[in-house]
MOPAC internal coordinates of N, CA, C and O (Angstrom, degrees):
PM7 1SCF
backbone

  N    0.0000 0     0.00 0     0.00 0    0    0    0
  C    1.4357 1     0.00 0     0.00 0    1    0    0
  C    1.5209 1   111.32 1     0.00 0    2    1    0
  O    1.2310 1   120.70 1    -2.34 1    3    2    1
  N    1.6333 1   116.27 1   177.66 1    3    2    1
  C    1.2124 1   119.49 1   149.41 1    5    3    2
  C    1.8549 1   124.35 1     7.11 1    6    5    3
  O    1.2310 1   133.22 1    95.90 1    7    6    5
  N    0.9749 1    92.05 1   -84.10 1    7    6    5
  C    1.7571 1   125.81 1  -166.11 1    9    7    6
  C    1.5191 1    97.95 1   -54.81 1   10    9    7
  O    1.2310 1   128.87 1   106.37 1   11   10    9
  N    1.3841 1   100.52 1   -73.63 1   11   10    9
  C    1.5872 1    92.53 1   174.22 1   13   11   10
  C    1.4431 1   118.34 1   -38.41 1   14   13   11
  O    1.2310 1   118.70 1   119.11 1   15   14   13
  N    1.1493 1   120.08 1   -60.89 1   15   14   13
  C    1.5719 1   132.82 1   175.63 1   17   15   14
  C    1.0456 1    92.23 1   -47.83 1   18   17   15
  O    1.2310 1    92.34 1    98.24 1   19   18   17
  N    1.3031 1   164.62 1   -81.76 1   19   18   17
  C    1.6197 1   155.84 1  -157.62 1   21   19   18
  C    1.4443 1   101.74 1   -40.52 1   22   21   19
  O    1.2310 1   127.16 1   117.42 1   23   22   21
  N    1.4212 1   103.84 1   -62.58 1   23   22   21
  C    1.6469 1   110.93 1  -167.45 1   25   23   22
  C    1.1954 1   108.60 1   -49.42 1   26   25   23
  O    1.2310 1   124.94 1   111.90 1   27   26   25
  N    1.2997 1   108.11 1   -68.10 1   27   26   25
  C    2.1840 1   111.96 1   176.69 1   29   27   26
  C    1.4157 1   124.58 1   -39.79 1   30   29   27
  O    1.2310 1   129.51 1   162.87 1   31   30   29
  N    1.1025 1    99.28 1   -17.13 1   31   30   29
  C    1.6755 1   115.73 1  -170.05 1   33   31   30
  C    1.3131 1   107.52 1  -111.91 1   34   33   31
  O    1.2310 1   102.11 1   167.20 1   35   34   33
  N    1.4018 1   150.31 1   -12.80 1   35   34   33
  C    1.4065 1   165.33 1   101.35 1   37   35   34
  C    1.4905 1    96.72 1    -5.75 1   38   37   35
  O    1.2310 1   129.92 1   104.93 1   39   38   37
  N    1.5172 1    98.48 1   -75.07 1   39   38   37
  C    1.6538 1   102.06 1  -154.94 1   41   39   38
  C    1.7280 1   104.64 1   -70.56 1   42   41   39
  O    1.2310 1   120.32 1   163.95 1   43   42   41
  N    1.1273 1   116.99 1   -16.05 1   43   42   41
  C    1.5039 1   130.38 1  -174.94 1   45   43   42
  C    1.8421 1    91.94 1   -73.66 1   46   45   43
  O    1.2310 1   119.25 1   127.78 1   47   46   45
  N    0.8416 1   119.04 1   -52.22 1   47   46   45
  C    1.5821 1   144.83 1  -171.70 1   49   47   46
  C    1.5753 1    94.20 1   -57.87 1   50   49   47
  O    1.2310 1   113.92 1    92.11 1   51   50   49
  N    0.8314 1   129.11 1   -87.89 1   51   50   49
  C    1.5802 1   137.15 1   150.37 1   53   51   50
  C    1.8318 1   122.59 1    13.98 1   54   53   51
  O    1.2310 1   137.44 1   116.63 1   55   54   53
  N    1.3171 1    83.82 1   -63.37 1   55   54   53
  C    1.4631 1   110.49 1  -168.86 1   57   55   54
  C    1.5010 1   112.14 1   -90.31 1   58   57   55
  O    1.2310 1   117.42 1  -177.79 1   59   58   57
  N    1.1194 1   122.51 1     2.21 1   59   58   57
  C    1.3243 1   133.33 1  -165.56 1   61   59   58
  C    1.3870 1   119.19 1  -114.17 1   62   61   59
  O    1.2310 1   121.43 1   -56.95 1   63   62   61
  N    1.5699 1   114.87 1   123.05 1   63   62   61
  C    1.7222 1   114.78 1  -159.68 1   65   63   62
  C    1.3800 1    84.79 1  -113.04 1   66   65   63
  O    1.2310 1   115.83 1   136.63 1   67   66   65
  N    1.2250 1   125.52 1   -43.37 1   67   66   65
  C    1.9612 1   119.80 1  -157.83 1   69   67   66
  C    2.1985 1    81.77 1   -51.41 1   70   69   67
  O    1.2310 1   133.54 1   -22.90 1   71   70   69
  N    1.6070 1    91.42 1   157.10 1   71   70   69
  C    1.0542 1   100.28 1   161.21 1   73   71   70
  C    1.3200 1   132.18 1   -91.08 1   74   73   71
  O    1.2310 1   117.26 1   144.16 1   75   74   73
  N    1.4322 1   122.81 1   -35.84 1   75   74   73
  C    1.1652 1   131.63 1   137.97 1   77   75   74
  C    1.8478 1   132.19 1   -46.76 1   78   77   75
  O    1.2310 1   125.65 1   154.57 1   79   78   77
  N    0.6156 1   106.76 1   -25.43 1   79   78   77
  C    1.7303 1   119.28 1   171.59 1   81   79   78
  C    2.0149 1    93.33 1   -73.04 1   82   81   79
  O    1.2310 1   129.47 1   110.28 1   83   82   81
  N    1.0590 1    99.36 1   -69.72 1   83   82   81
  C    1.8748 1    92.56 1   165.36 1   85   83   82
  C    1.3162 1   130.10 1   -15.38 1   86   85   83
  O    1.2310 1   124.85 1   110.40 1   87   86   85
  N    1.5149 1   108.30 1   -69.60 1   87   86   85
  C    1.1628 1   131.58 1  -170.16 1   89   87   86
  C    1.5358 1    99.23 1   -58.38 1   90   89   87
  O    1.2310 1   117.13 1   108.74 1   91   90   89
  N    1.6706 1   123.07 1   -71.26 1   91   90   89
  C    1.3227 1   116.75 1   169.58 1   93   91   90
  C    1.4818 1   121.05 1   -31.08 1   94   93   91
  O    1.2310 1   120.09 1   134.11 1   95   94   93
  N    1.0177 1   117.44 1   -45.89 1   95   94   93
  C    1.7179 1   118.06 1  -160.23 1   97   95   94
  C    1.6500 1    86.40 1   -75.70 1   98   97   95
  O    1.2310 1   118.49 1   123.00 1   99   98   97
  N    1.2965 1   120.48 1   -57.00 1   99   98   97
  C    1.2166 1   114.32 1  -160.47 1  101   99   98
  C    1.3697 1   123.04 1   -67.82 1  102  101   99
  O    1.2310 1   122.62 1   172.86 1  103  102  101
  N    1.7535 1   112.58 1    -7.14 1  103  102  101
  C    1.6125 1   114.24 1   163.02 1  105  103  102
  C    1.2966 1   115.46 1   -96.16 1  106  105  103
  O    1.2310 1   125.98 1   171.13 1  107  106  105
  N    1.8725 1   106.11 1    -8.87 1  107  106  105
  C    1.3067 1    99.54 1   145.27 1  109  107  106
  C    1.5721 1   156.96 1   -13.52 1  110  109  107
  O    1.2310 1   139.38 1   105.24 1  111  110  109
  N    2.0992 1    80.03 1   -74.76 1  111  110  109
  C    1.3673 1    96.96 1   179.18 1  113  111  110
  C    1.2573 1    98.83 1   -80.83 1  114  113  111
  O    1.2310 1   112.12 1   140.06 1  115  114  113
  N    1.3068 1   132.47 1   -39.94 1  115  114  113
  C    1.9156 1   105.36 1  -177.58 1  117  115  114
  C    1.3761 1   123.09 1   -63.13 1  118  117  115
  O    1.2310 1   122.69 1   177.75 1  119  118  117
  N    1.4230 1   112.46 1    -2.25 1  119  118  117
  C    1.7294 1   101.87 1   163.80 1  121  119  118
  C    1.4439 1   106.79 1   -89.48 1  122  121  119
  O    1.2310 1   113.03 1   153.57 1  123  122  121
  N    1.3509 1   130.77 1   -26.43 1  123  122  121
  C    1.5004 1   116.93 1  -174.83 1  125  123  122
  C    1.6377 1    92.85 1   -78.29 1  126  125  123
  O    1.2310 1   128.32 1   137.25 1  127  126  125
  N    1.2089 1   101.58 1   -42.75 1  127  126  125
  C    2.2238 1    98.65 1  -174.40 1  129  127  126
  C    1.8983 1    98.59 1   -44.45 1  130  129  127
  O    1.2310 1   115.21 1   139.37 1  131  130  129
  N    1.3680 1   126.70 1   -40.63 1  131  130  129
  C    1.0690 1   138.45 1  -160.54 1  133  131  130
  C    1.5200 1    97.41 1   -73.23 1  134  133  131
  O    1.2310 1   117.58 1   112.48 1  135  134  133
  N    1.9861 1   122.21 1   -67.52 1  135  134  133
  C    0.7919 1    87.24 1   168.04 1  137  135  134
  C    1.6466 1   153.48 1   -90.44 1  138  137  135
  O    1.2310 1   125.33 1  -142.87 1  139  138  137
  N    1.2913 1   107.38 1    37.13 1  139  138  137
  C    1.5531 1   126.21 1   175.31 1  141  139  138
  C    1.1160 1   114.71 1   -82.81 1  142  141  139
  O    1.2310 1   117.52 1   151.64 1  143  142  141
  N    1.2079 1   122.33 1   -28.36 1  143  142  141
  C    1.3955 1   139.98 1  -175.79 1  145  143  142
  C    1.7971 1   115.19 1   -76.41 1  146  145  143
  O    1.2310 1   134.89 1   136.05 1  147  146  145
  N    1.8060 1    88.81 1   -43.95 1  147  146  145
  C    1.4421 1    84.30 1   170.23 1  149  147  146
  C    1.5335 1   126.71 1   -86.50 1  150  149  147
  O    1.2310 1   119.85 1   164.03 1  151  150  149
  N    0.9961 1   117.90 1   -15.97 1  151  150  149
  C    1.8077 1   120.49 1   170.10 1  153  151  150
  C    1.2872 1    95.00 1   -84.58 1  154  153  151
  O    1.2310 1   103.75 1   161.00 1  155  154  153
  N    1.0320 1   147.52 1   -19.00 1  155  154  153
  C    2.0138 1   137.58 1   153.41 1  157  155  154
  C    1.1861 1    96.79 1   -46.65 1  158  157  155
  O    1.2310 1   123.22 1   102.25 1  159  158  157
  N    1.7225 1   111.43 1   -77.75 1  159  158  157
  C    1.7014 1    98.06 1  -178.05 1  161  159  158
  C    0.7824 1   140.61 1   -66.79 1  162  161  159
  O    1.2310 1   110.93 1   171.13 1  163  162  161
  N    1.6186 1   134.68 1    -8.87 1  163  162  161
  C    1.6617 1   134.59 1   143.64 1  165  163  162
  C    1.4646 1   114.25 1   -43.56 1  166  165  163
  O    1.2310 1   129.19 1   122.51 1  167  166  165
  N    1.1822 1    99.90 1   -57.49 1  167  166  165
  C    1.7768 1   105.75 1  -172.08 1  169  167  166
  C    1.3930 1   104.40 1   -47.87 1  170  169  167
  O    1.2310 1   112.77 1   132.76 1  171  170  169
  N    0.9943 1   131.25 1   -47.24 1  171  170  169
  C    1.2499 1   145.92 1  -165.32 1  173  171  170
  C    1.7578 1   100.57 1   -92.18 1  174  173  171
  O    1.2310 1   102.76 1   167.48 1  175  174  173
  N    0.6644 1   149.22 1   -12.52 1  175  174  173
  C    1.1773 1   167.79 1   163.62 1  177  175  174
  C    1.8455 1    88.05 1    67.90 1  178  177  175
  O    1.2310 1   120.82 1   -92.95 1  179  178  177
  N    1.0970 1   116.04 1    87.05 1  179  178  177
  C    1.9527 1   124.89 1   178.13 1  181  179  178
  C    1.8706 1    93.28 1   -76.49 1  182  181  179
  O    1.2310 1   125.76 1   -17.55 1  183  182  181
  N    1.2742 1   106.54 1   162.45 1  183  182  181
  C    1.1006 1   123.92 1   147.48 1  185  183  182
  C    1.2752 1   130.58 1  -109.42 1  186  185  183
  O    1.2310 1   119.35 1   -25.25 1  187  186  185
  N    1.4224 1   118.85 1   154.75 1  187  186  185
  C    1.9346 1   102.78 1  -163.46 1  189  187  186
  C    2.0393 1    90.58 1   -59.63 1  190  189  187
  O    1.2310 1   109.26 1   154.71 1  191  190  189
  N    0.7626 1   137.73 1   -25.29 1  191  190  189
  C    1.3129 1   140.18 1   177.85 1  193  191  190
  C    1.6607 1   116.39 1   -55.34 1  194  193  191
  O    1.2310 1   124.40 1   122.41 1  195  194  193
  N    0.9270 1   109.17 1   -57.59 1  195  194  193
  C    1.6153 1   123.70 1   165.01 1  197  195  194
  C    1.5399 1   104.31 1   -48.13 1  198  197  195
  O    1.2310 1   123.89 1   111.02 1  199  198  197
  N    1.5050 1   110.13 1   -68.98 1  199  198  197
  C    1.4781 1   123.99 1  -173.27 1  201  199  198
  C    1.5777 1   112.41 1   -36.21 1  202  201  199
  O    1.2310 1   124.74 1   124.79 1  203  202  201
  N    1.8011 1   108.51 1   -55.21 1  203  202  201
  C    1.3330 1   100.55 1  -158.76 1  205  203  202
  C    1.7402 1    87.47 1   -69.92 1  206  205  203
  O    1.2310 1   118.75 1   139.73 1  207  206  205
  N    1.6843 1   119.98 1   -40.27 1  207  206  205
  C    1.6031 1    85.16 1  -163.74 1  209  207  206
  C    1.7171 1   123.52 1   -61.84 1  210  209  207
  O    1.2310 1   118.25 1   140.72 1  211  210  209
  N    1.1613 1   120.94 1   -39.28 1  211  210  209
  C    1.9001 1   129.51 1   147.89 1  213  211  210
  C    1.1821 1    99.86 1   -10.48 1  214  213  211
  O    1.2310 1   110.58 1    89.00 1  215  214  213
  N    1.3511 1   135.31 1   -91.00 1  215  214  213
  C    1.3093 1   143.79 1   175.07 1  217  215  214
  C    1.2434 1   129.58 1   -26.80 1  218  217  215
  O    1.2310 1   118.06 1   125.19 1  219  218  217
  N    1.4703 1   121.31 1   -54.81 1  219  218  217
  C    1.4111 1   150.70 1  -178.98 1  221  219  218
  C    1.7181 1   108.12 1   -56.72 1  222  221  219
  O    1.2310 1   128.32 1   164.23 1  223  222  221
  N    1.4974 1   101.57 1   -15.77 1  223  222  221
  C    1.5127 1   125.65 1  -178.49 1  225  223  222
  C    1.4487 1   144.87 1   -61.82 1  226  225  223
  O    1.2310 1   145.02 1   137.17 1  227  226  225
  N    1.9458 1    68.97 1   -42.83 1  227  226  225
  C    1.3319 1   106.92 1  -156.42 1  229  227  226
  C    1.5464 1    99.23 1   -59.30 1  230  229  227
  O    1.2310 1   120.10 1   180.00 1  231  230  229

């Protein structure tokens, strides 16, 4: 799932000297953070209303 995919991609992150190799991994994780966020708000059943204030948070 998710999580796993975070972790591998953490530890990938970790392990990584290129500077560019960084950058990839690290927009990596903001697409899995992204989609974690959205199966939170399914589960929860959010409304884009709810969402932006969550967001608006950040």
């Amino acid at each position: 799932g998710f999580v796993e995919q975070m972790l591998d991609t953490y530890e990938t992150l970790v392990t990584t000297i290129n500077d560019a190799d960084r950058i990839l991994v690290q927009k990596q994780i903001e697409i899995i953070d992204r989609q974690i966020d959205r199966q939170v708000y399914s589960l929860y059943s959010l409304t884009a209303e709810d969402i932006k204030i969550i967001e608006g948070e950040r």
